[in-house]
PyMOL Python script that loads the backbone (N, CA, C, O; Angstrom):
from pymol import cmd

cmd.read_pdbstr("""\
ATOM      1  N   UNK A   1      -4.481  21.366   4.103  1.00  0.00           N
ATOM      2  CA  UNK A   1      -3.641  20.912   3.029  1.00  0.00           C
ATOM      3  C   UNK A   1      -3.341  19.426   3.204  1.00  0.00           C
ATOM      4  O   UNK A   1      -2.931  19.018   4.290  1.00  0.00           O
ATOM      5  N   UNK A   2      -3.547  18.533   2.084  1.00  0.00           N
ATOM      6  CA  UNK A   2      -3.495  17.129   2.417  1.00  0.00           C
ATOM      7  C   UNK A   2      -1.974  17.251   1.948  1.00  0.00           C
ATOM      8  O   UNK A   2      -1.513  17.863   0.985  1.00  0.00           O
ATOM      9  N   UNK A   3      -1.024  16.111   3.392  1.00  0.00           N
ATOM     10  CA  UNK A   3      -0.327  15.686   2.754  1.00  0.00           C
ATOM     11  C   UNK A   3       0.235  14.126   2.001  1.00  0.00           C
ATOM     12  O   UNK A   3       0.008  12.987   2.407  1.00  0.00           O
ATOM     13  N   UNK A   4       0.967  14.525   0.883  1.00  0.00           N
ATOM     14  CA  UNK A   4       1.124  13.274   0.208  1.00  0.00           C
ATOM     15  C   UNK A   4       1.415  12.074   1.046  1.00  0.00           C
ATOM     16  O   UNK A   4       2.021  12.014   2.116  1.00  0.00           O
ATOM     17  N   UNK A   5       0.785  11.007   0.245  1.00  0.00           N
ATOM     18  CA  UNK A   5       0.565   9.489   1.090  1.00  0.00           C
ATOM     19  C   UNK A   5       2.567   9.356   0.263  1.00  0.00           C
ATOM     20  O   UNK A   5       2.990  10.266  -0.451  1.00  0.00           O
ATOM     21  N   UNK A   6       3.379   8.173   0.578  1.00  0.00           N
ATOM     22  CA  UNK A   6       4.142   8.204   0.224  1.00  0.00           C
ATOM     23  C   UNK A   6       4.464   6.198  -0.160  1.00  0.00           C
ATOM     24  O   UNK A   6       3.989   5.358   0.605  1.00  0.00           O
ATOM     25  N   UNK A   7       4.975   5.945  -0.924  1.00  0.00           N
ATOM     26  CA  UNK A   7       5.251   4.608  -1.208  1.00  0.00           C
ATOM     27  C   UNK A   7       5.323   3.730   0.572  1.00  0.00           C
ATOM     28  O   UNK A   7       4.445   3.191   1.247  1.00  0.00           O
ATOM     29  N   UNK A   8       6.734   3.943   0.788  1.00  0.00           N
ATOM     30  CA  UNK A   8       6.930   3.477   1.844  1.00  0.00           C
ATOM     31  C   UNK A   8       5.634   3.517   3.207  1.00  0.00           C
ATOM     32  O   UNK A   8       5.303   2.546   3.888  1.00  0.00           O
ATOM     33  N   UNK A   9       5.138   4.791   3.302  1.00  0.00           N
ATOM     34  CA  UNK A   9       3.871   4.511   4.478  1.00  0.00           C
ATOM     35  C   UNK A   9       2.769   3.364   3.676  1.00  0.00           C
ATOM     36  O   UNK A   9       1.925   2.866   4.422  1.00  0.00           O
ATOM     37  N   UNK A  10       2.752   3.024   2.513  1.00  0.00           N
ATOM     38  CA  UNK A  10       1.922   2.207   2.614  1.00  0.00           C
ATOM     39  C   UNK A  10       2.550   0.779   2.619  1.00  0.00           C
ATOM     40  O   UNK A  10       1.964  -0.274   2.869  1.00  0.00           O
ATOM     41  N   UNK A  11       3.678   0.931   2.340  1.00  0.00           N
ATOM     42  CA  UNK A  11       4.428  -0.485   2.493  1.00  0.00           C
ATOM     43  C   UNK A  11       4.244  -0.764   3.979  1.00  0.00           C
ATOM     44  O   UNK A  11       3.581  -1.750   4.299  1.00  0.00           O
ATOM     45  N   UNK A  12       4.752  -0.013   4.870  1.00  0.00           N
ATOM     46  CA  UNK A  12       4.697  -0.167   6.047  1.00  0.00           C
ATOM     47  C   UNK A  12       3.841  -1.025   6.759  1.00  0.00           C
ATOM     48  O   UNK A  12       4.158  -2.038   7.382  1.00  0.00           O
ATOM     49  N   UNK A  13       2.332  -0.351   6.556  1.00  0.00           N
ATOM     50  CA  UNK A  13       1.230  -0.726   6.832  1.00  0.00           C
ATOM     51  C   UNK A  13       0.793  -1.731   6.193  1.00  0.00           C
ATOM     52  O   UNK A  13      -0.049  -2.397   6.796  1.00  0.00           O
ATOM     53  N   UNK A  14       1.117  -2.106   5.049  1.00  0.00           N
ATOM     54  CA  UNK A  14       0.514  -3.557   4.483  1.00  0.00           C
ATOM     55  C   UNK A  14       1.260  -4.730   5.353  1.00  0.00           C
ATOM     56  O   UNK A  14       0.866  -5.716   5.977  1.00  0.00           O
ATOM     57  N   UNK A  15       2.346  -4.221   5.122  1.00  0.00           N
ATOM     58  CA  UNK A  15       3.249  -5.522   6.289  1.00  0.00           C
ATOM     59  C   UNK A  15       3.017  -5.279   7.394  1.00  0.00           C
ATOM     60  O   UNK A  15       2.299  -6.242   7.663  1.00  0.00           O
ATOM     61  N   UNK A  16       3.082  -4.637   8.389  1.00  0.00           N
ATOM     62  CA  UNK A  16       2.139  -5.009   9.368  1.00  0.00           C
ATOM     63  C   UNK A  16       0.788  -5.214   9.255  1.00  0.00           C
ATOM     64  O   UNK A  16       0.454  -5.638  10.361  1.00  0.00           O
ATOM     65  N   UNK A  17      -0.333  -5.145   8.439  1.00  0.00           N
ATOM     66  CA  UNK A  17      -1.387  -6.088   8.271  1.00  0.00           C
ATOM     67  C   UNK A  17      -1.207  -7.623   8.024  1.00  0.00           C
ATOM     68  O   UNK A  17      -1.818  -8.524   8.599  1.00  0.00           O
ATOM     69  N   UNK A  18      -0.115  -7.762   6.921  1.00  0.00           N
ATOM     70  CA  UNK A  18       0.202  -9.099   6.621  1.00  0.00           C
ATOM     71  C   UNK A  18       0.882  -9.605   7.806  1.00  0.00           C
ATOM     72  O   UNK A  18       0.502 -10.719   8.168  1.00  0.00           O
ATOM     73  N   UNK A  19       1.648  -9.140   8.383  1.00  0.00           N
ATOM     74  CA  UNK A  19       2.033 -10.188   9.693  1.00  0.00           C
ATOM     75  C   UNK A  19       1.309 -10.252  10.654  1.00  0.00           C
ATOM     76  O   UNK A  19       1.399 -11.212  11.420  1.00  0.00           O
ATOM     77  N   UNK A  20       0.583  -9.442  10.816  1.00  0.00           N
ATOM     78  CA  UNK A  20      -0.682  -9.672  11.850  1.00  0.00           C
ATOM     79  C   UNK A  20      -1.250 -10.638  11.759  1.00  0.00           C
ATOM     80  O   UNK A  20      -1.412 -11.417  12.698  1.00  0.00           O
ATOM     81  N   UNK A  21      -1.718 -10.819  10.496  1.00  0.00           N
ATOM     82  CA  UNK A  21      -2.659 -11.866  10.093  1.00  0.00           C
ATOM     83  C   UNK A  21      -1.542 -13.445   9.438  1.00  0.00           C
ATOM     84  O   UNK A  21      -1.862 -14.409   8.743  1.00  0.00           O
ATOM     85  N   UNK A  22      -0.485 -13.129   9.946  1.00  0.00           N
ATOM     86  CA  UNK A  22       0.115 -14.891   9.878  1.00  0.00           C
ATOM     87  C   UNK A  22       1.086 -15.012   8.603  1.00  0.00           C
ATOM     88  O   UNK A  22       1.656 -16.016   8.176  1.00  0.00           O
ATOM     89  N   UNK A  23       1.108 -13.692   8.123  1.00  0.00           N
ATOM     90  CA  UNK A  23       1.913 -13.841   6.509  1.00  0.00           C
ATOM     91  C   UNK A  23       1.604 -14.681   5.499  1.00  0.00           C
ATOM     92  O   UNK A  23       2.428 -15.290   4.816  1.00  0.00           O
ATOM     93  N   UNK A  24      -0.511 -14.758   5.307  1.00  0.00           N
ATOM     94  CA  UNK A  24      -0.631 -15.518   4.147  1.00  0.00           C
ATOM     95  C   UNK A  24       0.339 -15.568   2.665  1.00  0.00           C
ATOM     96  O   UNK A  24       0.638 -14.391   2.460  1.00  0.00           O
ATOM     97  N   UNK A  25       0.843 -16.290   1.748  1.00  0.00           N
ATOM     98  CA  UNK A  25       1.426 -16.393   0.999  1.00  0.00           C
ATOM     99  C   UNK A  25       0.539 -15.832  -0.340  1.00  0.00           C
ATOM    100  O   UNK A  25      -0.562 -16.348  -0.531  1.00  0.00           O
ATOM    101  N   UNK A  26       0.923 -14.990  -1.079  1.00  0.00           N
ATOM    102  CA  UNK A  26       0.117 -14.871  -2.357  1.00  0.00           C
ATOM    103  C   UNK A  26      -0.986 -13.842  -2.588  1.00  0.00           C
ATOM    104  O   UNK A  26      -1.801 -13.784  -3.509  1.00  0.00           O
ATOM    105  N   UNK A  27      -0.774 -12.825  -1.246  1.00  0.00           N
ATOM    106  CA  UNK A  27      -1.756 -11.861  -0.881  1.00  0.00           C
ATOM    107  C   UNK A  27      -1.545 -10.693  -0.644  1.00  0.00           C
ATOM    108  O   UNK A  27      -2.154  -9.822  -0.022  1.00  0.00           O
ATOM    109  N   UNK A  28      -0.397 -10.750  -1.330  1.00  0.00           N
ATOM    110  CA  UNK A  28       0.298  -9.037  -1.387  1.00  0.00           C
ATOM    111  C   UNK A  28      -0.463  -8.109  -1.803  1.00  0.00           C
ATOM    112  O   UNK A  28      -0.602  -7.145  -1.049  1.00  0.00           O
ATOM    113  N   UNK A  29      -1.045  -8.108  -2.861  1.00  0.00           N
ATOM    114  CA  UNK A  29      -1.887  -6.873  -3.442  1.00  0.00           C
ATOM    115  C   UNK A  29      -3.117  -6.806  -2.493  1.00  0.00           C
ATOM    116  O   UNK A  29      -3.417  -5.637  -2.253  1.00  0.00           O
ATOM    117  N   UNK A  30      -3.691  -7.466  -2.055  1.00  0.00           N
ATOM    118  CA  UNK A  30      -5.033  -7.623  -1.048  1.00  0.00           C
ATOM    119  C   UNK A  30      -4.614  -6.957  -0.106  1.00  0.00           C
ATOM    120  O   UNK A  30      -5.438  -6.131   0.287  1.00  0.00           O
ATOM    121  N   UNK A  31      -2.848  -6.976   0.892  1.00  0.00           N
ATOM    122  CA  UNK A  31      -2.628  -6.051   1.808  1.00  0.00           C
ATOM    123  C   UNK A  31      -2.384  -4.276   1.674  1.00  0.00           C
ATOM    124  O   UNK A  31      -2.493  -3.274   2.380  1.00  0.00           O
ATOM    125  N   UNK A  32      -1.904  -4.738  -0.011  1.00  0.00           N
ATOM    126  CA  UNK A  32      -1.338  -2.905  -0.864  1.00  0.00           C
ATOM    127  C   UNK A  32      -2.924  -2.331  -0.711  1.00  0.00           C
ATOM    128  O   UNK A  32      -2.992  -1.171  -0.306  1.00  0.00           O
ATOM    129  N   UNK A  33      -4.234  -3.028  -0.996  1.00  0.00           N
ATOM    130  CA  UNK A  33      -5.064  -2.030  -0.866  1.00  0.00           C
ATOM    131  C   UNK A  33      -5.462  -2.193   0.560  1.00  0.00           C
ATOM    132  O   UNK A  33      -6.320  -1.351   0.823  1.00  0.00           O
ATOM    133  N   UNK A  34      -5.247  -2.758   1.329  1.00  0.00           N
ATOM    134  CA  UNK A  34      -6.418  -2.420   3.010  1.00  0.00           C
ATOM    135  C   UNK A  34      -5.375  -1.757   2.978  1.00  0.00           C
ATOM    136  O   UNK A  34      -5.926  -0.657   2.951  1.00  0.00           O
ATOM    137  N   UNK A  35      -4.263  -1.512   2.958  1.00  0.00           N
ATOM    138  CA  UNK A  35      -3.331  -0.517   3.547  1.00  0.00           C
ATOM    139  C   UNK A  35      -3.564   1.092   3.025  1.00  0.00           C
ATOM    140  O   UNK A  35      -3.202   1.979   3.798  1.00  0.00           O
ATOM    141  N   UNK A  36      -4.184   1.477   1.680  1.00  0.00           N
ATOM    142  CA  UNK A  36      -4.233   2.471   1.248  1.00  0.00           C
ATOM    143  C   UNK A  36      -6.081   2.834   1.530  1.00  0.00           C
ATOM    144  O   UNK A  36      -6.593   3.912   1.229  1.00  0.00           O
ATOM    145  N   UNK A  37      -6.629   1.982   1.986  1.00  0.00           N
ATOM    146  CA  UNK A  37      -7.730   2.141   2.336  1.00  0.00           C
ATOM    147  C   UNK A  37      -8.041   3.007   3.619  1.00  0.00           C
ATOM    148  O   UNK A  37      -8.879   3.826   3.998  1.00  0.00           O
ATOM    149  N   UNK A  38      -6.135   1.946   4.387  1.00  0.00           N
ATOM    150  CA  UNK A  38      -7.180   2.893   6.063  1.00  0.00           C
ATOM    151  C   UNK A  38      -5.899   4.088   5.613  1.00  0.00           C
ATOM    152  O   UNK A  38      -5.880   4.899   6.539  1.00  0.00           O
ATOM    153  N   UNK A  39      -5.397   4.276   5.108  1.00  0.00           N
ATOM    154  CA  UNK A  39      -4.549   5.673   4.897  1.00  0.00           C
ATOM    155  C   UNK A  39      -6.016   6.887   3.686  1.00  0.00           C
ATOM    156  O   UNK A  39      -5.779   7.965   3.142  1.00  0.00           O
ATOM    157  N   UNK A  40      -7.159   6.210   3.684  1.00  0.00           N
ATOM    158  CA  UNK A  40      -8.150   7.380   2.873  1.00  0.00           C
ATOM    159  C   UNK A  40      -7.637   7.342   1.464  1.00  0.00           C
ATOM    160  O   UNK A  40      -7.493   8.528   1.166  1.00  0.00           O
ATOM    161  N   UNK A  41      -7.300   6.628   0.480  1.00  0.00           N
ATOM    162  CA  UNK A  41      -7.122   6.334  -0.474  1.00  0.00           C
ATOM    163  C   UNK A  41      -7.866   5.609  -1.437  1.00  0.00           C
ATOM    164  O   UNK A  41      -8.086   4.415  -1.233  1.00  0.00           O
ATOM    165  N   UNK A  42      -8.384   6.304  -2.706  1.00  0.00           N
ATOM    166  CA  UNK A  42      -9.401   5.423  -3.098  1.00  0.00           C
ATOM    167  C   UNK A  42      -8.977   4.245  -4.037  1.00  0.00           C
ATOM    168  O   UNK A  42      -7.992   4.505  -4.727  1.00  0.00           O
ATOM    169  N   UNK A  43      -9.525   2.996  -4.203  1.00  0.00           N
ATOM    170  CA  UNK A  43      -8.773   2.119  -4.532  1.00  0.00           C
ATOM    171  C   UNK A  43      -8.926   2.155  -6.185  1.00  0.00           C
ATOM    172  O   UNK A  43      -9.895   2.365  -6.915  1.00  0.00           O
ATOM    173  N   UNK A  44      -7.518   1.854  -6.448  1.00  0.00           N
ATOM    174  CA  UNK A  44      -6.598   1.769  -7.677  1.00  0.00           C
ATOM    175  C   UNK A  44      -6.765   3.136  -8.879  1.00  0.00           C
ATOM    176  O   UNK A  44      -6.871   3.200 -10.104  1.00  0.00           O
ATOM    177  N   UNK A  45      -6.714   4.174  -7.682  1.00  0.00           N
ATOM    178  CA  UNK A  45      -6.414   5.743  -8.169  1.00  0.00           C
ATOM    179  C   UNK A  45      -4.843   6.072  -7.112  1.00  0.00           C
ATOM    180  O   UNK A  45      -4.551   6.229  -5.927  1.00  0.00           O
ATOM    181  N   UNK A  46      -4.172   6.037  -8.467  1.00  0.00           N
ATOM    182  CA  UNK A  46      -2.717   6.565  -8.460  1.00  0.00           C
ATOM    183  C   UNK A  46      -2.740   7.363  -7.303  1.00  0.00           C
ATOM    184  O   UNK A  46      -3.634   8.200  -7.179  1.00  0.00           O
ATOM    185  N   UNK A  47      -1.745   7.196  -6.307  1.00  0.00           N
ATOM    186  CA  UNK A  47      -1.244   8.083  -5.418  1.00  0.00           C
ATOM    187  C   UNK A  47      -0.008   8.363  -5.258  1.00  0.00           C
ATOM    188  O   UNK A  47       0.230   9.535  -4.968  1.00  0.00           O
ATOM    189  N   UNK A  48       0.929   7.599  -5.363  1.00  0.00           N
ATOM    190  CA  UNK A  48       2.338   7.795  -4.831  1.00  0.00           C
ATOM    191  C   UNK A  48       3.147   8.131  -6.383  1.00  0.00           C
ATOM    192  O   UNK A  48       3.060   7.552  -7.466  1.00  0.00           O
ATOM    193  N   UNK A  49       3.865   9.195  -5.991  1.00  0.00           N
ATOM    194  CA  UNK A  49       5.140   9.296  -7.013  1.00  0.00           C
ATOM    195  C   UNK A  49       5.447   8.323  -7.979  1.00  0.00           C
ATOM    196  O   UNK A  49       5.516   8.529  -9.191  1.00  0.00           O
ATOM    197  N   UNK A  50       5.687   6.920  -7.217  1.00  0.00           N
ATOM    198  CA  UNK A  50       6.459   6.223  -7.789  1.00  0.00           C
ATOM    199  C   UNK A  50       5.198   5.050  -8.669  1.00  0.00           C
ATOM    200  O   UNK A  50       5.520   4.119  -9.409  1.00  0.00           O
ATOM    201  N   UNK A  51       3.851   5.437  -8.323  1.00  0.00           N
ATOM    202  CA  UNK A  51       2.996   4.669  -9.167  1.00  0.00           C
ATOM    203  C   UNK A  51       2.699   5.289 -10.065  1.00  0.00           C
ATOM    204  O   UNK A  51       2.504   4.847 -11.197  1.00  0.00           O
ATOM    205  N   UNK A  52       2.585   6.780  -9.603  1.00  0.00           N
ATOM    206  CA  UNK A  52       2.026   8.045 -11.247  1.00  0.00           C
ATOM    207  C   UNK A  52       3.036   8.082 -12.288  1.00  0.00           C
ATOM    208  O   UNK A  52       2.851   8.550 -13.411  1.00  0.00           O
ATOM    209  N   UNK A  53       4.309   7.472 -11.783  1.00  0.00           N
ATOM    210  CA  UNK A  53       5.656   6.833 -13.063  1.00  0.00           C
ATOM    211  C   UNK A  53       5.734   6.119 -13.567  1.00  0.00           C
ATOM    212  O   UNK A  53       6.166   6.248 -14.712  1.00  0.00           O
ATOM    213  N   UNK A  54       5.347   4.779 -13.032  1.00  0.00           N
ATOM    214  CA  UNK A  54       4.999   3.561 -13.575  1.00  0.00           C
ATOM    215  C   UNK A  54       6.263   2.741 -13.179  1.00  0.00           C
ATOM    216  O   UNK A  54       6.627   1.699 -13.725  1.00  0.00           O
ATOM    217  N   UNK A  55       6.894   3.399 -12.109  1.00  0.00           N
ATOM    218  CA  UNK A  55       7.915   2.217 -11.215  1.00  0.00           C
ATOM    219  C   UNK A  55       7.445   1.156 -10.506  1.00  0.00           C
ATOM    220  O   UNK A  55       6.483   1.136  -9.739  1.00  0.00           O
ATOM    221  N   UNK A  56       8.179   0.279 -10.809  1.00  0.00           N
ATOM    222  CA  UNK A  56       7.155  -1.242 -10.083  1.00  0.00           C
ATOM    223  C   UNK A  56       7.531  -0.847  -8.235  1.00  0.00           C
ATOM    224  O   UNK A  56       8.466  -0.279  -7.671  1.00  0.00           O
ATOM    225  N   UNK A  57       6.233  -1.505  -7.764  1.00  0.00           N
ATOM    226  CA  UNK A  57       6.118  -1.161  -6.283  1.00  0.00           C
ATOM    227  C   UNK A  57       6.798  -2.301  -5.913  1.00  0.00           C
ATOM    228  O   UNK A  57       6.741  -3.161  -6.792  1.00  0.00           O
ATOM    229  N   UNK A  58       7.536  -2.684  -4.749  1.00  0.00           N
ATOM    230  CA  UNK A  58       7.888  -3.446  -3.817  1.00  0.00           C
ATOM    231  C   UNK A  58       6.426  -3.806  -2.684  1.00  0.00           C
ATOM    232  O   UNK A  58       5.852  -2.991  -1.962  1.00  0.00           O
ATOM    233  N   UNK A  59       6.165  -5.065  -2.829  1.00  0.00           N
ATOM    234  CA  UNK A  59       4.782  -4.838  -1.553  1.00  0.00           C
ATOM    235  C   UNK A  59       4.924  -5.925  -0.675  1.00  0.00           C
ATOM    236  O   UNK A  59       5.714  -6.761  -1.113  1.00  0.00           O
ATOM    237  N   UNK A  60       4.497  -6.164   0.268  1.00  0.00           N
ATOM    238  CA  UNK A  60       4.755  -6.836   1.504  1.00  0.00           C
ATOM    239  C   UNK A  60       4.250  -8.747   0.989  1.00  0.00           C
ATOM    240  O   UNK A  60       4.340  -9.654   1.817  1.00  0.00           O
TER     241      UNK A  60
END
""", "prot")
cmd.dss("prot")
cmd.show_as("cartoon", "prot")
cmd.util.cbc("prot")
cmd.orient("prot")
């Protein structure tokens, strides 16, 4: 049974990608997908609750 990816685990993980890499400025969405990438997510197919609503995401 897969369980649901959730807003916050991918926030998580984008910001720590982005600070890893120096906190480029202007590259938020570039971290929202490597982050849903290494969580097995295919890119820009709805996953989280709060995107299948159309609530704006908070991203790193």
């Amino acid at each position: 049974m897969d369980v649901p990816v959730t807003e916050e685990q991918i926030r998580t993980i984008a910001f720590y990608l982005w600070e890893r890499d120096g906190g480029p400025e202007g590259r938020s969405e570039e971290y929202w997908e490597k982050a849903r990438q290494q969580l097995g997510l295919d890119a820009g197919a709805p996953s989280t609750e709060a995107e299948t609503s159309g609530q704006e995401q908070s991203k790193a």
